[in-house]
C-alpha positions in Angstrom: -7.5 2.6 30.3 -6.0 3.8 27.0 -4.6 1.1 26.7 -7.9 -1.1 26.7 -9.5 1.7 24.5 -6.2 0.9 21.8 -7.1 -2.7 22.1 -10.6 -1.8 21.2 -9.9 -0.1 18.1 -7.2 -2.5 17.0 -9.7 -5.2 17.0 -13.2 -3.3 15.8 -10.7 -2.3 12.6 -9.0 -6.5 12.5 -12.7 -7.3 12.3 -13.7 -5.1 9.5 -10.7 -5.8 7.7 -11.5 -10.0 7.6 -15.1 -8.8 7.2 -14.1 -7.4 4.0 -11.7 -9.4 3.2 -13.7 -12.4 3.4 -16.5 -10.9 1.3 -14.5 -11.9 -1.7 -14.8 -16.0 -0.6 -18.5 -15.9 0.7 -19.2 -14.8 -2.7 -18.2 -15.4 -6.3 -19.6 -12.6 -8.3 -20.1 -9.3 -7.4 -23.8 -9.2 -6.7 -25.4 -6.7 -4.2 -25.2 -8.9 -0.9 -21.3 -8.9 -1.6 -21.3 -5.4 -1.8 -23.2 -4.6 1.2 -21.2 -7.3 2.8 -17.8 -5.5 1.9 -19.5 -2.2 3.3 -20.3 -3.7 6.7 -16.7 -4.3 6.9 -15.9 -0.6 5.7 -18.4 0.8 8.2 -16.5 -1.4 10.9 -12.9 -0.2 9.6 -13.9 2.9 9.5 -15.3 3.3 13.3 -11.7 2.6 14.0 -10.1 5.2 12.4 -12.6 7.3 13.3 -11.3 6.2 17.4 -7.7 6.0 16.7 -8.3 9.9 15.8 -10.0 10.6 19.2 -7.7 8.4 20.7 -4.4 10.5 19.2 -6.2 14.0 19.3 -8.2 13.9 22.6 -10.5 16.9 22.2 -14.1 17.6 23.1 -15.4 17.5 19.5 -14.0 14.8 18.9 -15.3 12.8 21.3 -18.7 13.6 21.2 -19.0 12.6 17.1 -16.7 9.1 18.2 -19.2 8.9 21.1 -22.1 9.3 18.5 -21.2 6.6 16.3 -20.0 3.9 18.8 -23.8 4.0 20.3 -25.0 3.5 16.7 -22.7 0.7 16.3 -23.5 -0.7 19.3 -26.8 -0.6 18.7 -26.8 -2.0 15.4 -24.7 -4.8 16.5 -26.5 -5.9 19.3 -29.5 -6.1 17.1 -28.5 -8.0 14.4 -26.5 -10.6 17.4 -29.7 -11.2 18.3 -31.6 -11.6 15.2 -28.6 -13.2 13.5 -27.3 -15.3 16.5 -23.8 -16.5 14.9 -20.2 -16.5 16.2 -19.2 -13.5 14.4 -21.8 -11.1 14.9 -21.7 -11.9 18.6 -18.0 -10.9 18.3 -18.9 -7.9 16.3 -21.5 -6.8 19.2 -18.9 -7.6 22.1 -15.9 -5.8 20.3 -18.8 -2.5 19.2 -19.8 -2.7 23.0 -16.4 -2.7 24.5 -14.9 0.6 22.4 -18.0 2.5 23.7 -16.9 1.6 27.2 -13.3 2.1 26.3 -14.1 5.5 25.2 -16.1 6.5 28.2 -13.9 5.3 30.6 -10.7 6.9 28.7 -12.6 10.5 29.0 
């Protein structure tokens, strides 16, 4: 199971890092949708870290704050897959919905 939880993380922090990344090409000036574009991305990179912690350190308190903000995520993710129905915000939700399992299952 750790294993599955790394894989997780690795790919919740690959998708905030293109998400990011790729704020720079969707827009061409810095204007506030790029912004909160490039902070959807940071939010994303920063629920990994946030895991690969718990996932080196293993103890009670952290857990419970990981635990806390992988059900946001999820549940900000699901939402906006289903108001905004694309490729990458399914991908988003399935990646959000697959570290909170990783991290319950890794308990």
């Amino acid at each position: 199971m750790k294993t599955f939880y790394a894989v997780a993380i690795i790919g919740i922090m690959l998708l905030g890092i293109a998400h990011s990344a790729l704020s720079f090409k969707k827009y061409d000036q810095l204007s506030a949708e790029a912004f909160w574009f490039f902070s959807a991305g940071l939010a994303l990179i920063f629920s990994g870290l946030a895991n690969g912690l718990h996932y080196q350190l293993q103890l009670p308190i952290t857990f419970r704050y990981v635990l806390v903000i992988n059900v946001l995520l999820v549940l900000f993710t699901v939402f906006l897959a289903i108001k905004v129905p694309a490729p990458t915000t399914l991908l988003v939700a399935i990646f959000s919905a697959l570290l909170c399992i990783a991290i319950l299952l890794n308990k």
